[in-house]
C-alpha positions as CSV (number, residue, x, y, z in Angstrom):
1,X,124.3,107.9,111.5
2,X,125.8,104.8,113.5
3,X,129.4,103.8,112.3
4,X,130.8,100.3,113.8
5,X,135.2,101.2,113.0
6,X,136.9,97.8,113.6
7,X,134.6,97.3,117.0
8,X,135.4,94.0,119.2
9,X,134.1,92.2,122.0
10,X,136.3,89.8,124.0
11,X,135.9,88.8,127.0
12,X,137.4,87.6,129.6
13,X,137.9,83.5,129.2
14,X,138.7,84.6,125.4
15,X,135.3,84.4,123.8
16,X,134.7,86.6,120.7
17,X,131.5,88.0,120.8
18,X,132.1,90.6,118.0
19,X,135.3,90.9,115.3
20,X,136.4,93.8,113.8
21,X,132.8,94.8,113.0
22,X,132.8,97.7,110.3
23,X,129.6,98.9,108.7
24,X,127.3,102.1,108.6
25,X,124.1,102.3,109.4
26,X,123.1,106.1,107.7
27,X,120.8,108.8,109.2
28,X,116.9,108.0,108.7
29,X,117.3,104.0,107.4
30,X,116.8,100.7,108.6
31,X,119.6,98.8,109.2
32,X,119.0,95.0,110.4
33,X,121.4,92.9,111.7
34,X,120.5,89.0,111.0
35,X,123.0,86.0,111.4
36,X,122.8,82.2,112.9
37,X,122.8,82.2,117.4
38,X,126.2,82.9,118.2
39,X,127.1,85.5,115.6
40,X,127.1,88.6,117.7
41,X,124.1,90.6,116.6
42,X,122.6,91.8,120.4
43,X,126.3,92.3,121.2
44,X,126.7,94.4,118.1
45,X,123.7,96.6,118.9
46,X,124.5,97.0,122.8
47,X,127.5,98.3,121.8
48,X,125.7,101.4,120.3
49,X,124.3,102.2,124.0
50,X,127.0,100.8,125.9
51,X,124.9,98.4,127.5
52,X,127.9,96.8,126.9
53,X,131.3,98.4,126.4
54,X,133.5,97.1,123.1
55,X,136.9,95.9,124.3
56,X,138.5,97.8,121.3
57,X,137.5,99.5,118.4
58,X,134.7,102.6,118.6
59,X,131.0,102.8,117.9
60,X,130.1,106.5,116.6
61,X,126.9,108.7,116.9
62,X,127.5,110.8,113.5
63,X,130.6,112.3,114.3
64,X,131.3,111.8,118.3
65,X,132.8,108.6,120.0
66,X,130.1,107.0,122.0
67,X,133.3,106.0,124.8
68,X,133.4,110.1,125.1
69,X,129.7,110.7,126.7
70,X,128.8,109.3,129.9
71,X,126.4,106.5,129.0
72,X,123.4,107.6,130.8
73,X,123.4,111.3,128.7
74,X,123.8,108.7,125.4
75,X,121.4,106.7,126.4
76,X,118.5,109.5,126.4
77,X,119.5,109.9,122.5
78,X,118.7,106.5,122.1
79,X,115.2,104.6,121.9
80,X,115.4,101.3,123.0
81,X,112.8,98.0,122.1
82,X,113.8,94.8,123.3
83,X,111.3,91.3,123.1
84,X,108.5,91.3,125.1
85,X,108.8,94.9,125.3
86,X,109.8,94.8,129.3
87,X,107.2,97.2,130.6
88,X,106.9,98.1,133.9
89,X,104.3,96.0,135.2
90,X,103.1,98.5,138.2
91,X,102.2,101.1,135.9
92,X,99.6,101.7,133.0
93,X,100.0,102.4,129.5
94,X,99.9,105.9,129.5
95,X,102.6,106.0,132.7
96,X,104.9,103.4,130.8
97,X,104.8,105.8,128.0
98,X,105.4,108.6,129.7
99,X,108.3,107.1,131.6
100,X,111.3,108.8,129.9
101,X,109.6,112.5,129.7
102,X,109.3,112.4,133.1
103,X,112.3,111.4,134.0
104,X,113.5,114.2,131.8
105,X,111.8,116.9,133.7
106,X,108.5,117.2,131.6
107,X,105.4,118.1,133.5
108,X,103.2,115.8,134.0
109,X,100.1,116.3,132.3
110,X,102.2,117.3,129.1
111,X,103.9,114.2,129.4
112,X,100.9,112.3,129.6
113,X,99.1,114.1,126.9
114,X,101.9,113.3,124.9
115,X,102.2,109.5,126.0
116,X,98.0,109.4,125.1
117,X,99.0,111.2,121.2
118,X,102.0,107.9,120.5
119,X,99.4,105.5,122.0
120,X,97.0,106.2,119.2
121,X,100.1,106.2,116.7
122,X,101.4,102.9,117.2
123,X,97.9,101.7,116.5
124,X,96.7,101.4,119.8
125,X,92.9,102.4,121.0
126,X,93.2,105.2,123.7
127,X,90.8,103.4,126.3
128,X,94.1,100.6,126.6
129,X,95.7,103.3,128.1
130,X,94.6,103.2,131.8
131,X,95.3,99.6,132.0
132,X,98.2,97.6,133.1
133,X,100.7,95.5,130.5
134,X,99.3,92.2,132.3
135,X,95.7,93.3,130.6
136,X,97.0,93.6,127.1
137,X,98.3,90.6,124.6
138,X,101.5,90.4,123.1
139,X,101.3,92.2,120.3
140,X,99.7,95.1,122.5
141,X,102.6,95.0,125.1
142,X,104.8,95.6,121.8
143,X,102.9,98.7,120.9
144,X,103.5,100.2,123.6
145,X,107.1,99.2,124.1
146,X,108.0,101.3,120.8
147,X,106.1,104.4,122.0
148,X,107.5,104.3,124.9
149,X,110.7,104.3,123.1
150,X,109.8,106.9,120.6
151,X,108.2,109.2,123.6
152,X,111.5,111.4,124.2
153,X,111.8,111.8,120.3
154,X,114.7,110.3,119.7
155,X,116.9,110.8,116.8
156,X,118.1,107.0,117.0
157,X,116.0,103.5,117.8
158,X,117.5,99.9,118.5
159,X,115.2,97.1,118.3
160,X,116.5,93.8,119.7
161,X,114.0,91.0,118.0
162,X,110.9,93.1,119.2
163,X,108.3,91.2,117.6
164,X,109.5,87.4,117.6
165,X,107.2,86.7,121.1
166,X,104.1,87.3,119.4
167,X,102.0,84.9,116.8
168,X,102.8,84.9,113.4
169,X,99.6,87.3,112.1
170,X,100.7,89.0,115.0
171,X,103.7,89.8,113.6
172,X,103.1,90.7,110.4
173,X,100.8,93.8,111.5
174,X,103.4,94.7,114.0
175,X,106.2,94.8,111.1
176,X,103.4,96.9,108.8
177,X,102.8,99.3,111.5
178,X,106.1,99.6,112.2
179,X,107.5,100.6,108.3
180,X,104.2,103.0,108.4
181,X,105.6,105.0,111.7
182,X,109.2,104.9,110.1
183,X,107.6,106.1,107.0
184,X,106.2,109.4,109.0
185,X,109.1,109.5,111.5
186,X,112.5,108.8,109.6
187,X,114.4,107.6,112.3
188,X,117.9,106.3,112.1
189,X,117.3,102.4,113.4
190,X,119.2,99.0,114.4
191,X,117.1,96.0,114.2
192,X,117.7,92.9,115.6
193,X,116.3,89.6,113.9
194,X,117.0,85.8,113.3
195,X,114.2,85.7,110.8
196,X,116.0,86.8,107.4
197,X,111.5,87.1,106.1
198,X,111.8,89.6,108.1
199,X,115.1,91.3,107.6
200,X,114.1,91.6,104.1
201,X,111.0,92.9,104.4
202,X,112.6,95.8,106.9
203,X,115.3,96.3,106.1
204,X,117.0,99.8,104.2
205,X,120.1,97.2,104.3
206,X,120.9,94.2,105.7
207,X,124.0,93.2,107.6
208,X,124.7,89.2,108.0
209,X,127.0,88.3,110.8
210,X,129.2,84.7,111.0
211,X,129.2,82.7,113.8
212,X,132.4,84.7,115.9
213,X,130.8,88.2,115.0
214,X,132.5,89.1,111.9
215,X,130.5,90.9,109.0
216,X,129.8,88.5,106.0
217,X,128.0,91.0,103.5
218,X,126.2,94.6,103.9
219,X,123.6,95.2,101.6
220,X,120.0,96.0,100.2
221,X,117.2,93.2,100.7
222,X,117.6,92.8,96.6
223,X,121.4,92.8,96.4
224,X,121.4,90.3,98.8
225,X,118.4,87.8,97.2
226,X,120.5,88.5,93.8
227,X,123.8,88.3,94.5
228,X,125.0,86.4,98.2
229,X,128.9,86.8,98.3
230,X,129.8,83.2,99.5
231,X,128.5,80.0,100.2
232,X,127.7,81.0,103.9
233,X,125.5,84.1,102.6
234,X,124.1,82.1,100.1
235,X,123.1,79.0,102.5
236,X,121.7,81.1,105.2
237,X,119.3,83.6,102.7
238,X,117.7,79.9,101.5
239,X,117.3,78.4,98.7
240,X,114.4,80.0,97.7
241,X,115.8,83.2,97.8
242,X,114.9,83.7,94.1
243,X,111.5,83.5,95.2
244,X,111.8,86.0,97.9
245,X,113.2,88.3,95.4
246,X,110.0,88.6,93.2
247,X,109.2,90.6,96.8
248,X,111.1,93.8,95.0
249,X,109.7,92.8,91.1
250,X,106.3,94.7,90.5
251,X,103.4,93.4,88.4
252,X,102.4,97.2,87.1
253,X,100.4,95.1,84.6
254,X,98.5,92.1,85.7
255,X,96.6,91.1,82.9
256,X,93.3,90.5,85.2
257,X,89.6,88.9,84.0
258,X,86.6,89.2,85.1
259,X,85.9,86.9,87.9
260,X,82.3,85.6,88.6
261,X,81.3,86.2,92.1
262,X,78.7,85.4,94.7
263,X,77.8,88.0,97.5
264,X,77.7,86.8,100.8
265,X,74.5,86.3,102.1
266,X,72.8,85.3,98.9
267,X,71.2,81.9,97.6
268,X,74.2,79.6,96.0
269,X,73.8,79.4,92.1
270,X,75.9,76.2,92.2
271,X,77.2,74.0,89.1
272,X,73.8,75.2,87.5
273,X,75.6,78.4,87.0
274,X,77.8,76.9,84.6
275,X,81.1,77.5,86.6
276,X,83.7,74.6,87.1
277,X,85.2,73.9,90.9
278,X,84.9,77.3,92.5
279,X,83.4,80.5,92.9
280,X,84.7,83.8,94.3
281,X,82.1,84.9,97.2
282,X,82.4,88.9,98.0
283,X,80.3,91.4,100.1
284,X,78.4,94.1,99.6
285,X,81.4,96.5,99.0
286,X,83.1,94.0,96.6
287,X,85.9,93.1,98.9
288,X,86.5,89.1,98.2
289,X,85.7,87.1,101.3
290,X,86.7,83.6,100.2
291,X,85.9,80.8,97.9
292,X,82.8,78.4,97.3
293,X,82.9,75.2,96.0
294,X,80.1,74.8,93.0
295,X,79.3,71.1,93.6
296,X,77.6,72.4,97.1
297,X,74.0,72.0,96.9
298,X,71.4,74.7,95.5
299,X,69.7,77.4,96.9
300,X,71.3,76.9,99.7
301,X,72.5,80.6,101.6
302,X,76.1,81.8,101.2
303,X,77.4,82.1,104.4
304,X,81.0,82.8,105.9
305,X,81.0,79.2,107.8
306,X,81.3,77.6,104.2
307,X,83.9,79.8,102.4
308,X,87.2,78.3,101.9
309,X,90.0,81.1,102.9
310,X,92.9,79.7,101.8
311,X,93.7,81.9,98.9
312,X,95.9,85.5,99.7
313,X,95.1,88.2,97.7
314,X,97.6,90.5,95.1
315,X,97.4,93.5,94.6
316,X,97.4,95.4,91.0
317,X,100.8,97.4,90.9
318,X,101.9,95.1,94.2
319,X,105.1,92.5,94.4
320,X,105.2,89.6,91.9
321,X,105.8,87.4,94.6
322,X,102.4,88.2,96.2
323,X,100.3,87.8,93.0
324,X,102.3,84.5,92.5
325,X,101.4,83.4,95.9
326,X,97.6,84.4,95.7
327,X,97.7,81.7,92.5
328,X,99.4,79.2,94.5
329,X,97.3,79.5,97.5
330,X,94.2,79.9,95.9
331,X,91.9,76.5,95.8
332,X,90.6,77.7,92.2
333,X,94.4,78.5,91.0
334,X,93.3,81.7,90.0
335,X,94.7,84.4,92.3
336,X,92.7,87.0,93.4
337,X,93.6,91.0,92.5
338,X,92.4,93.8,94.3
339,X,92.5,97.5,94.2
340,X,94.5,99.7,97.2
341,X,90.9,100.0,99.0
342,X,90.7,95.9,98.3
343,X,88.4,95.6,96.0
344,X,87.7,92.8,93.6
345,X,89.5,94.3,90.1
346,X,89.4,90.4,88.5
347,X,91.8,87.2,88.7
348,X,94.6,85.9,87.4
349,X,96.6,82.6,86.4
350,X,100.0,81.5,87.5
351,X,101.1,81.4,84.3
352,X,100.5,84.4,83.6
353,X,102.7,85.9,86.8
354,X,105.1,83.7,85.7
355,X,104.9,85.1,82.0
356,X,105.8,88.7,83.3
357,X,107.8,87.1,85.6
358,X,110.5,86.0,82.2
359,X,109.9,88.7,80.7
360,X,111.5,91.0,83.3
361,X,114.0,89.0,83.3
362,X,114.8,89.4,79.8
């Protein structure tokens, strides 16, 4: 557990970083700290490893003031992920890994052994590990900056906007890995965002921060969506927040058809088929692969140059908003539905979504 009691940072020409900043962030949850520039967040969670000291207030580690250990013995509790993951650029993957072990005392083949087991957990394929961070891309370097921070085990993890360098699909699998390794790990983490996407798809509980560091509201992604406490909350969530909310609404029930398909590779059956606009091409495991137009020419072979891949795709049991969104996206305006293994189960209409949609809200 990390408890902020009344913590401040002023310095010296009278700027207020952070303001009387109360809030818990409990054992084995996400806590993400999201706000406008200005409003204190990085301050907030450098306070926790005394990267930089509060001018009043304390900062607790379950039950001991983080002022009362020297900072270098608090820092080894404490994994640390910053933006471009700032890995040492002399030294390979497996020796960036291995960093904090080492310095620790660990022999060095264990260490290294170790280093080569978190590389595969972050996602990463074990022949990246003999090169150098240069040799990888962005989202790579990210990898390896969180197992590097989870090499020495530790019980707590801040992550200061670790995955805003890298593209946006990027990004997305970064944030998927990353609640799949929390999921298995538990770890009690600060995170660090401007993008409130992404604070309410990570977050346990999200904190948002004024401009002059002072806590506007603490609470859960849906709380939040549902029920902003001012004008300020309200205004930086968006005015689509009710959309973003259908995030945390689950379609149990999709009311799916049968979808005619195409498989990939195959002659095009065209209008002759009898099907109006578009057609749903998939391969030989059924997984959809994107959408052809019916007007093309005959007999002509299916091939993945001439699929339109606009649509997303739900999933039955998933979010509302994603099964809204693959009906929105999709150039047919039927959204796709798939099974967990992805799957074609059938389509689906927006109005439909939006049926179950007012009904849950009855």
């Amino acid at each position: 557990m990390i408890r902020f009691d009344a913590a401040t940072k002023r310095y010296p020409d009278g700027t207020v970083a952070v303001d009387q900043l109360t809030l818990e962030a409990p054992s084995g949850a996400i806590t993400v700290l999201v706000g406008p520039s200005g409003c204190g967040k990085t301050t907030s969670l450098r306070m926790v490893n005394r990267m930089i000291e509060p001018t009043s207030g304390t900062v607790w580690l379950d039950d001991t003031d983080t002022a009362s250990l020297p900072a270098h013995e608090l820092r080894r509790r404490i994994g640390y992920v910053i933006q471009n993951a700032g890995l040492f650029p002399h030294r390979t993957v497996l020796d960036n890994v291995a960093t904090v072990p080492l310095l620790l005392g660990e022999d060095r083949r264990r260490a290294r052994a170790s280093a080569l087991e978190l590389v595969e957990r972050v996602g990463l394929d074990p022949a990246l590990a003999k090169r150098y961070p240069a040799q990888l891309s962005g989202g790579q370097q990210q990898r390896v900056g969180v197992a590097r921070a989870l090499a020495a085990d530790p019980p707590v993890m801040l992550m200061d906007e670790p995955f805003s360098a890298v593209d946006p699909v990027v990004r997305e699998q970064l944030q998927d890995e990353f609640l799949r390794l929390q999921g298995e790990l538990g770890k009690t983490i600060v995170f660090v965002t401007h993008d409130i996407d992404e604070a309410i798809k990570l977050g346990d509980q999200v904190a948002v921060l004024r401009v002059g560091g002072t806590l506007a509201q603490l609470a859960t992604p849906a709380e939040l969506l549902a029920r902003p406490i001012d004008a300020f909350v309200a205004g930086f969530v968006g005015r689509d927040r009710g959309y973003r909310a259908l995030a945390f609404a689950h379609g149990r029930n999709l009311p799916v058809r049968e979808e005619p398909t195409v498989a990939v590779g195959s002659s095009h059956p065209g209008s002759a088929a009898g099907l109006a606009g578009w057609i749903l091409a998939v391969d030989a495991e059924r997984r959809p692969q994107g959408w052809l137009p019916t007007a093309d020419e005959l007999d002509e072979t299916v091939t993945d140059s001439r699929l339109h891949r606009g649509g997303t795709l739900a999933t039955q049991g998933g979010a509302l908003r994603s099964a809204l969104d693959a009906c929105l996206s999709s150039p047919s305006g039927r959204g796709v539905v798939v099974d967990d293994d992805g799957r074609l189960l059938g389509s689906v209409t927006a109005r439909e979504v939006l049926e179950l949609i007012e009904e849950r809200e009855r």
